[in-house]
C-alpha positions as CSV (number, residue, x, y, z in Angstrom):
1,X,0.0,0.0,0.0
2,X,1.8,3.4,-1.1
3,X,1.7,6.5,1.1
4,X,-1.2,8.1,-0.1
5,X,-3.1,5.0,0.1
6,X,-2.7,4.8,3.4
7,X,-3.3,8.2,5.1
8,X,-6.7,7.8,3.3
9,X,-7.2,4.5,5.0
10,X,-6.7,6.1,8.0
11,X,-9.1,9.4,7.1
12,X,-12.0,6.8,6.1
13,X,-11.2,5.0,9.4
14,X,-11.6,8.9,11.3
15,X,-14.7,9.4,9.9
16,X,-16.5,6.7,10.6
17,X,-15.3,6.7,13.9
18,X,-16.9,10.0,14.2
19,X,-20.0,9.1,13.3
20,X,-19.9,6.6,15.4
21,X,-18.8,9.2,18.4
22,X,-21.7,11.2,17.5
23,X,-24.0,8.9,18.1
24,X,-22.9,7.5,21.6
25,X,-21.2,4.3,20.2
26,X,-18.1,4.4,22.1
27,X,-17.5,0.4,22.1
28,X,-17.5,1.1,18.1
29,X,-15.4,4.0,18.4
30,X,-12.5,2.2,20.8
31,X,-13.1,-1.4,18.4
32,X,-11.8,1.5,15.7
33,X,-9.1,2.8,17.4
34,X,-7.2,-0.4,17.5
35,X,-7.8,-1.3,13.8
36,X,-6.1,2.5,13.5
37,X,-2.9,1.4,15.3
38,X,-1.1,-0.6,12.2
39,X,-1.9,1.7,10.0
40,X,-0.3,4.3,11.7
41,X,2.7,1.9,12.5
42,X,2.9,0.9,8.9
43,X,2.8,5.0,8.1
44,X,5.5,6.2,11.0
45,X,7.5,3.2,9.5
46,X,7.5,3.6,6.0
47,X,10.8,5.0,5.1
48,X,10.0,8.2,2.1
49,X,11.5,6.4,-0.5
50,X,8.6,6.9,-2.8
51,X,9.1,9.8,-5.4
52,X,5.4,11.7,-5.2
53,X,4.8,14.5,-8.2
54,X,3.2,17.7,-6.7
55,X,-0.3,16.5,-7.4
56,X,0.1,13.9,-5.1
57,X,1.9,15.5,-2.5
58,X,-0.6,18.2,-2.6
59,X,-3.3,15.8,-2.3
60,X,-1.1,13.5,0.6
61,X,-1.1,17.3,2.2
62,X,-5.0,17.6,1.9
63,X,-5.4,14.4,3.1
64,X,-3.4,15.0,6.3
65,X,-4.7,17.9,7.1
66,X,-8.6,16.1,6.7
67,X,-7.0,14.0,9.4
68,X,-5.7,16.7,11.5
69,X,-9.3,18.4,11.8
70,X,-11.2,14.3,12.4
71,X,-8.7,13.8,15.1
72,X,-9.5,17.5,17.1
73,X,-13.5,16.6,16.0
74,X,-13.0,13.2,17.9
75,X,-11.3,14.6,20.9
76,X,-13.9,17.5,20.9
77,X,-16.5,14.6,21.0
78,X,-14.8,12.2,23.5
79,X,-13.7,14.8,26.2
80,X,-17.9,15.0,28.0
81,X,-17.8,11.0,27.8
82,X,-13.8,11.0,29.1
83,X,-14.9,13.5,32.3
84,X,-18.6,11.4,32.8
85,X,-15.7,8.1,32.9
86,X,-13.5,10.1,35.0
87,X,-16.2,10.9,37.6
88,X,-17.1,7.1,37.6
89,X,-13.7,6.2,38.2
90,X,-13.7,8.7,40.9
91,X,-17.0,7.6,42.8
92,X,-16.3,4.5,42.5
93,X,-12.9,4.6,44.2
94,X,-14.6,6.7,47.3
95,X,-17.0,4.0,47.7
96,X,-14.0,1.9,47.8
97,X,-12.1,3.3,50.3
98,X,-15.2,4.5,52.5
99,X,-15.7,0.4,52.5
100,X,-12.4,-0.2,53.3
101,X,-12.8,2.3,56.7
102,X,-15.6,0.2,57.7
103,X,-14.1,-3.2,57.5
104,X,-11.1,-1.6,58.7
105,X,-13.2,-1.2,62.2
């Protein structure tokens, strides 16, 4: 898969993860993230041997910047449901330790 080929994998990825982030389907959302990782392995280890002619590095620019804006759309979208887990996280470790004070007694 050249270059090009697969920022755009990634950017179709984005996008239907944010879809999927705007309707509340977070399970989706995190099953997409980890089908995200290898490409973005395979794209911070591809070595820029390929020779691109200014269309296609304008359109590898256009296509990076599409995934710029997704990625700030996705943490705009995930940062209400990352506090509502947060304050989970946090009740749920005072009920913990408020149960460990009574058994302590």
């Amino acid at each position: 898969m050249n270059t090009i080929a697969q920022y755009e994998s990634l950017s179709g990825l984005l996008t239907t993860m944010i879809s999927a982030a705007e309707k509340g389907d977070w399970d989706q959302v995190a099953g997409m993230e980890s089908t995200c990782k290898p490409i973005i392995e395979q794209i911070r280890n591809t070595t820029p041997e390929e020779r691109l002619t200014d269309d296609e590095r304008r359109q590898k620019i256009q296509v990076i910047k599409q995934i710029l804006r997704d990625d700030a759309r996705l943490r705009e979208l995930a940062s209400p449901w990352m506090a509502q887990l947060q304050d989970v996280i946090q009740q749920t470790r005072k009920g913990r330790d408020a149960l460990h004070a009574y058994d302590n007694r």
